[in-house]
N, C-alpha and C positions, 0 to 999 in steps of 0.2 A: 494429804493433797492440799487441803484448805490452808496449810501452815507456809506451802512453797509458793501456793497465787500469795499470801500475804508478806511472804518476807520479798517476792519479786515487788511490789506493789511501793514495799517501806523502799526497796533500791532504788527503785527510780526518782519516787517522790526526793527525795534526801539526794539524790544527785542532781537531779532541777534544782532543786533546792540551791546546793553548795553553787551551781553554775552561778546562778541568776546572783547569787552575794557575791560573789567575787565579779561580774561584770559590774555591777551598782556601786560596789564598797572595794574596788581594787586593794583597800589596804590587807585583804584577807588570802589577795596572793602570794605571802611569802613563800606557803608550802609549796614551788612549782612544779616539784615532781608529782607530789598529792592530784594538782588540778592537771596537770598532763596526762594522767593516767584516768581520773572519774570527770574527763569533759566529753561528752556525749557528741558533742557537735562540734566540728572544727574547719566550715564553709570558707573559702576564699574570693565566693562569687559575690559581685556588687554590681548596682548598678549605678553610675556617676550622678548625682543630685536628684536619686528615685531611694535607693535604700545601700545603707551600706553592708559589708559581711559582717557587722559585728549587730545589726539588728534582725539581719537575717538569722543568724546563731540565736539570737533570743529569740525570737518568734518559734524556732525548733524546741529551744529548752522551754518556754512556755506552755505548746502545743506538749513535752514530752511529760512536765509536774501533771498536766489535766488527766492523760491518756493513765498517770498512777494513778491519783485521784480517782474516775472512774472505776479501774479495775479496781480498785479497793472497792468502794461504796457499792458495788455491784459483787462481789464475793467469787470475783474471776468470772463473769459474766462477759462484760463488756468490754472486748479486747482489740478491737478492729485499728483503732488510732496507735494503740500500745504495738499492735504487728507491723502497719506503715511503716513507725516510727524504728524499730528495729531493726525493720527492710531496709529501711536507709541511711543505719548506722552501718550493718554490715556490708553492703557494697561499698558503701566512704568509705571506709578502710581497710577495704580489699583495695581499692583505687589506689589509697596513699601509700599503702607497702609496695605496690607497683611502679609508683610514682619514686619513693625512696630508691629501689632498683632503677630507678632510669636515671638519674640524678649522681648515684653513687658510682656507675656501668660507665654513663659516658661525659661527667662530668665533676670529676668525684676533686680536682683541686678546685674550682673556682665554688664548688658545695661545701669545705671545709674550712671556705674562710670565710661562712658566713655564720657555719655552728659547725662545731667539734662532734668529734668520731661517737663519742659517749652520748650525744644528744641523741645524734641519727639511730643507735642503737635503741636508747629509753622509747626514742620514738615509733617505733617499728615493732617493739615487745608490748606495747599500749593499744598499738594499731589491733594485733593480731591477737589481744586479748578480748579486745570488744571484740573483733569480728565472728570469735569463737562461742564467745556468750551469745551473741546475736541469734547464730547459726544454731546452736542447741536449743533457743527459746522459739524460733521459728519451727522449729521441726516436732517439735513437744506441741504446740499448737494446733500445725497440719494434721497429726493424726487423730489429735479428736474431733478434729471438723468433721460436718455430715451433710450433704448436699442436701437441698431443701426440695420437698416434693408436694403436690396437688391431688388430689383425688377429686371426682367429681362423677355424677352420675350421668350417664349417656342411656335413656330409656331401661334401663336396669342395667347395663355394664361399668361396673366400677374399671376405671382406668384413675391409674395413677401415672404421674408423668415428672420431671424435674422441669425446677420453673426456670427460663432463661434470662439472662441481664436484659436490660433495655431500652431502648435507644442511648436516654438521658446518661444513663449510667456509663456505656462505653463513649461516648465525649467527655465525660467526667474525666473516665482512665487515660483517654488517649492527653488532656491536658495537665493534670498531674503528671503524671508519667514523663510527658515530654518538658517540663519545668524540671522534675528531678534530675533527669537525665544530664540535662544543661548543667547544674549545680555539684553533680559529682562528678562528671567530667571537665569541669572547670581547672581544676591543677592540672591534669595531665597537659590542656592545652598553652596553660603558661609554662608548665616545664620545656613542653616541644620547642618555645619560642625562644629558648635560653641553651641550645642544644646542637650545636654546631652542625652535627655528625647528620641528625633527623632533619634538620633545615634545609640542608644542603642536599640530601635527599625528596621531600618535599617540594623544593626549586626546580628539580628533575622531573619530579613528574609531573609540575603543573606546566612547567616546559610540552610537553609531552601532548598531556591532554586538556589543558587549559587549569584558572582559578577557578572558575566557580563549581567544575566536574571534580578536581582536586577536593574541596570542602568538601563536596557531597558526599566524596568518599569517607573521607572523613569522620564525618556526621553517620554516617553508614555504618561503620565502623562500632564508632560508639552504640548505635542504639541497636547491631545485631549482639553486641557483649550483655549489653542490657537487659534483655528477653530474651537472648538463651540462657545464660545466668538465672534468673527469676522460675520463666516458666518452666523448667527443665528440674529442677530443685523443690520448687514447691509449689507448681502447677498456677501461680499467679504474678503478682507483681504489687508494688506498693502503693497505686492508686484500688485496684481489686481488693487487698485487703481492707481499703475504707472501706470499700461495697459488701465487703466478705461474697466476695465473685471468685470462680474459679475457671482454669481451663481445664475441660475435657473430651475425651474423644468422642465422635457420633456412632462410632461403629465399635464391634468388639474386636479388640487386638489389646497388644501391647501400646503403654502412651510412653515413647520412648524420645530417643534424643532428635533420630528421623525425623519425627512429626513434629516436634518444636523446630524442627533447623528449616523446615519447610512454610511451619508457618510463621518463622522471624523473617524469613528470606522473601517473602512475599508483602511484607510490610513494606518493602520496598519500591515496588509498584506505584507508579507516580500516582495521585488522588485514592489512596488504596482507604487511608485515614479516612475518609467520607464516604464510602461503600456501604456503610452499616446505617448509615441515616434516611435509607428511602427502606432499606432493608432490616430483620433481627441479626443479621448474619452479615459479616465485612468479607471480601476478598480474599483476604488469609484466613477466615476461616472456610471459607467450602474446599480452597486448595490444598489443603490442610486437613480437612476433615475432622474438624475441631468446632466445639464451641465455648460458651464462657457462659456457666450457673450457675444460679446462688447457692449460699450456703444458707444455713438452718440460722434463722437468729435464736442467741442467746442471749443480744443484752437488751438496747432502746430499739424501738423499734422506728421503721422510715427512716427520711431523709434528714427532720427534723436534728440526728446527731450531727450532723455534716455542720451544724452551725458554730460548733466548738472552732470550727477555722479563724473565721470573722471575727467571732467572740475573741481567740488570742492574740488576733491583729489589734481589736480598739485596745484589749489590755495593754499589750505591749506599748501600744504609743502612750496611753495613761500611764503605767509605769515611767515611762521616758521622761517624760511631760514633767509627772514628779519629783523624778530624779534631776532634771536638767533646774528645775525650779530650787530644789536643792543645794545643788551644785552653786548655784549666782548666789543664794542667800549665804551660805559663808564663803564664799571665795572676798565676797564683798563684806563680808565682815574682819576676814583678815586683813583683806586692802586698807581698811579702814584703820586699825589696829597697827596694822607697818607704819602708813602715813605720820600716825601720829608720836609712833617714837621717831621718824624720822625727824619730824616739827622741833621736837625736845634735843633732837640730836645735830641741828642744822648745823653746819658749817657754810665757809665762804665759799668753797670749792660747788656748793650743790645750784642747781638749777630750777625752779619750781615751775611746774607747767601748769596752767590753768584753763578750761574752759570754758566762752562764755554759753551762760543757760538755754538762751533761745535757738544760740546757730552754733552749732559742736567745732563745723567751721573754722571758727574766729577763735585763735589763739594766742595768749601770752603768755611771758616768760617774765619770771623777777629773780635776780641775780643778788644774792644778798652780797655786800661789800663792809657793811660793819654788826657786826653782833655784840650785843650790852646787854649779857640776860635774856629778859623774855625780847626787849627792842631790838629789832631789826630794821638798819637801812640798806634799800633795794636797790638795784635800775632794772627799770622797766621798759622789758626789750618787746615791742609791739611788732605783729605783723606788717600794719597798714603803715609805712615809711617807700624814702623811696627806692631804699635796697630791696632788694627780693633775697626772701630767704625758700634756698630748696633744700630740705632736711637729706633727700636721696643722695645730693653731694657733699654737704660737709653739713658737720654737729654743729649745733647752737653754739656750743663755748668757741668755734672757730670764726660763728657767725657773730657772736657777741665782742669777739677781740677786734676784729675790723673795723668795726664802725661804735668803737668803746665810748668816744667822745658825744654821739647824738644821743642817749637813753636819757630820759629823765631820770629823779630820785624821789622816791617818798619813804617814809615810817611807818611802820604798823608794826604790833607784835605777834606774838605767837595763839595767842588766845584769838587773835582775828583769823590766822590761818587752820585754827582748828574748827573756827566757825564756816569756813571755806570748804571744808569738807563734803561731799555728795552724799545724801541720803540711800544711793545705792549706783551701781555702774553699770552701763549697757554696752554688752561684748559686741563690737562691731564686724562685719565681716570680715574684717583686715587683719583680725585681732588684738586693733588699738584700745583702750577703756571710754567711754563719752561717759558724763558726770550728769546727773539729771537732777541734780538736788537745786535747794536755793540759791545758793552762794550768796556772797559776798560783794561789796562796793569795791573799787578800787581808784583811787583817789585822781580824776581827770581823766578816768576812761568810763567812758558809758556801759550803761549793762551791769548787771550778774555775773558774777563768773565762779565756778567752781575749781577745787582745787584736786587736779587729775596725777599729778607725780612728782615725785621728789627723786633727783637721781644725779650725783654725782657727775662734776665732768673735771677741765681743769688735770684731767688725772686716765689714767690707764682702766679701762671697766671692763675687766674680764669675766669670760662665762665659759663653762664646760659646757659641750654638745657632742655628740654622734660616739658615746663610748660603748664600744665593744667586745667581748669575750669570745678572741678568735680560735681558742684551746684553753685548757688549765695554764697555761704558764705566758701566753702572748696574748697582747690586747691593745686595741687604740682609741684614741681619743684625738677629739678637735678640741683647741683653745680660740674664742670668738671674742676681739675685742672692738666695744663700740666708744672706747675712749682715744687717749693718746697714743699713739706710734710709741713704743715699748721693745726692748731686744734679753730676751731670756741670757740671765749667764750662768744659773746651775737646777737642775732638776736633779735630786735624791730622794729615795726611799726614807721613810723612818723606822719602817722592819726591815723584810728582805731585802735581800740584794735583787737590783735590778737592772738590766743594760739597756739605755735610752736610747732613742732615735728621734732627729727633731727634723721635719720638713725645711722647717724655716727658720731661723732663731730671731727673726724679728717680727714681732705680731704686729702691725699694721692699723693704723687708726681707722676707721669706719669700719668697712664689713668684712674684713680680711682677718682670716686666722691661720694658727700655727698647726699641725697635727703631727701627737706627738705617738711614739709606739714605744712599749717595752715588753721586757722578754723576761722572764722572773726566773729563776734558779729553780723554787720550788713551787709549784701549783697551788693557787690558793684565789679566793674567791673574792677576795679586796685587795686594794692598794690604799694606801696611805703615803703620800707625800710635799716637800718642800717645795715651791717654785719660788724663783726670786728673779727680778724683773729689772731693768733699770729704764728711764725715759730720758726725753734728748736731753733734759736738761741737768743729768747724771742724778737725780734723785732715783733711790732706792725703792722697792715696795715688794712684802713677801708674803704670799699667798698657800694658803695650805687647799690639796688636791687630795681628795675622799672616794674612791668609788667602790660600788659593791654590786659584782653581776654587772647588768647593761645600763648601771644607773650611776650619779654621781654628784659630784657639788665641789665649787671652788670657792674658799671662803677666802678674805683679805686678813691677814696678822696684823701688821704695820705697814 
């Protein structure tokens, strides 16, 4: 028995584990079926600029390593967070198989063009393999639980009696509980919304009996599946196994589906949730004839465990913290690293963007027009003139062609541009870079100024986005060009054969792109291909197109 609490214990630890690597170090997702199948949590609920689903997922994988953790160091003692935690894998994905049936029932082509038949499949065989595990470990659990009892002397009559939850404890359950509830019924409510068929039904009956009766039903809905599910199966629910609390009858009978369906159904009852606060006993339970008792501790004792929550909230954001610190320190060392083979690599065609130190503000531009080696001469295309430049209507190079004759010139070489460099970049909400380093003079303009990008214009600057694997054998992709207006004249394969489809054959200068689709003969999980481009001024340019899965890159040949 001691060998199964520890090899449950090594499971879960080493599935935290793999979680938490693959959210921090993405690179470790190659194997997607691997993390498809051993990812414990797979939340959709966020909140807009409170928390998103992907730190709510970790705070679950966090909360689920500690709950191994524990049962280990405890020798299968301490399992209350380990029960939660699987309470709330198993109804997730009872919910998703649900969810998958509703998706595939009544909307199963605008579902298969967003993933293939094979997905839905791997995903549904995953679903219902955790739910199964869950479900045996929950039930292997329940039967060696033993309600916890009191003895006490009353003038010499020993009475023993089971000891009751308490106040504190059912506001505990009633707010977990109704947090959980929100979060595993979160997909079904975005699928309902994508759902023509339930919408339109929906629309009927709020027609009928109004919004806000509509929701409640709703809402009602959801949390009678809730707690007859739960307390019908294993006499509690995933806030009560924090408590190791349980439901049971007052009287002798059978504790059958009746008496849960009576005391779900009474939870209903408007202020029913606050009946137990003047009282030991809520509303649904006397109707019911039910109460909620502890169980026998076997691992820490008190409330003091409950701190494991908090505790993997500050982790989680220290993890973050670290990771996001991470993240700038080489992302900023690559930048740094491109910048300067681009320096070595300058051509006439590029554009250099700089900004000044104090006010991020304040930008200029240097157009290099002669290169001698390391010398370079510029014009230096400043903000403060009396044209206005708006980057949201047209690019610099078109803003530089215009007014070609006012730019001054100066000299500097490339060892000055290196010294331009920023000591490190601060990610702006917008996504732009701001440069905080010393910088650099610039000969007749006041200030610092640091050196933020080197980027190509003069010329066509294309970029792959939005590729997608809509089956084995079709797939699409955007092409985004923020250089010159451009008109496609052949896209080929360089393996399979593939049949193209172009939206548009001319890709558009600023923010306008092409989207291109193909249909492969044979199924396969990359493309490799030619594009070749021509611009107004019949100049040539051919770009090689790489993708694999939902990822991709468009590099320039010549």
């Amino acid at each position: 028995m001691q060998k199964i609490k520890s090899k449950l214990a090594i499971f879960v630890i080493l599935t935290a584990l793999y979680k938490l690597t693959v959210e921090f170090l993405p690179s470790f997702l190659q194997a997607r079926m691997f993390y498809a199948f051993f990812n414990p949590f797979y939340f959709s609920f966020r909140i807009k600029q409170v928390f998103s689903y992907e730190t709510l997922n970790q705070l679950f994988t966090i909360l689920f390593l500690i709950s191994g953790i524990l049962y280990y160091l405890s020798k299968g003692n301490e399992s209350r967070l380990l029960r939660c935690l699987f309470s709330v894998i198993l109804i997730d994905r009872l919910v998703r198989v649900f969810n998958l049936f509703l998706l595939t029932t009544f909307s199963f082509s605008s579902f298969t063009e967003r993933t293939s038949v094979a997905n839905i499949l791997l995903a549904a065989i995953g679903n219902i393999a955790w739910a199964y595990v869950s479900f045996r470990i929950l039930k292997d659990f329940n039967v060696k639980r033993k309600l916890s009892t009191k003895t006490e002397d009353y003038g010499g009559d020993i009475v023993t009696y089971f000891v009751e939850a308490n106040n504190w404890q059912r506001v505990f359950h009633l707010i977990i509980d109704s947090f959980l509830l929100l979060i595993i019924f979160y997909p079904i409510i975005e699928s309902v919304t994508r759902i023509e068929v339930i919408v339109s039904l929906l629309n009927k009956v709020s027609f009928v009996i109004g919004e806000k009766p509509t929701l409640y039903l709703i809402c009602a809905c959801f949390l009678l599946i809730y707690y007859l599910f739960f307390e019908n199966l294993f006499q509690s629910s995933p806030a009560k196994f924090l408590t190791e609390t349980r439901v049971v009858k007052q009287t002798e009978g059978p504790f059958n589906f009746k008496t849960i369906f009576v005391r779900t159904v009474s939870r209903l009852i408007p202020f029913d949730a606050f009946s137990f606060v003047l009282a030991n006993t809520g509303w649904h339970d006397r109707l019911s004839g039910t109460a909620v008792l502890k169980e026998e501790d076997t691992g820490a004792k008190g409330w003091k465990y409950l701190f494991v929550i908090p505790a993997a909230v500050i982790l989680l954001f220290l993890i973050g913290y670290i990771d996001t610190e991470a993240r700038f320190y080489f992302e900023n060392r690559s930048i740094g690293n491109k910048l300067e083979d681009k320096i070595d690599s300058l051509t006439v065609d590029d554009f250099i963007k700089f900004g000044n130190v104090k006010n991020s503000n304040t930008i200029l531009y240097l157009k290099p027009e002669r290169i001698n080696g390391s010398e370079i001469t510029c014009s230096v295309i400043t903000m403060d003139n009396e044209y206005e430049y708006h980057p949201e209507k047209e690019n610099i190079d078109v803003f530089y062609l215009k007014h070609k004759n006012i730019w001054p010139s100066i000299s500097l070489n490339k060892d000055k541009l290196i010294k331009g460099l920023p000591d490190n970049f601060v990610r702006a909400k917008d996504g732009s870079s701001e440069g905080n380093g010393k910088g650099i003079m610039i000969k007749n303009i006041e200030g610092n100024y640091v050196l933020l990008s080197i980027e190509p214009y003069m010329q066509p600057v294309l970029d792959l986005e939005n590729v997608n694997v809509l089956s084995g054998q079709r797939f699409i992709f955007s092409i985004l060009n923020k250089g010159w207006k451009v008109k496609i004249l052949k896209i080929e394969a360089s393996e399979n054969h593939i049949d193209w489809t172009i939206s548009d054959s001319t890709i558009r200068d600023g923010r306008f792109g092409a989207t291109i689709s193909g249909l492969k003969r044979e199924p396969t999980n990359k493309v490799n291909a030619k594009l070749i481009v021509q611009d107004t001024v019949g100049k040539i340019y051919t770009y090689n197109i790489s993708t694999e899965g939902n990822s991709g890159a468009i590099t320039k040949i010549k």
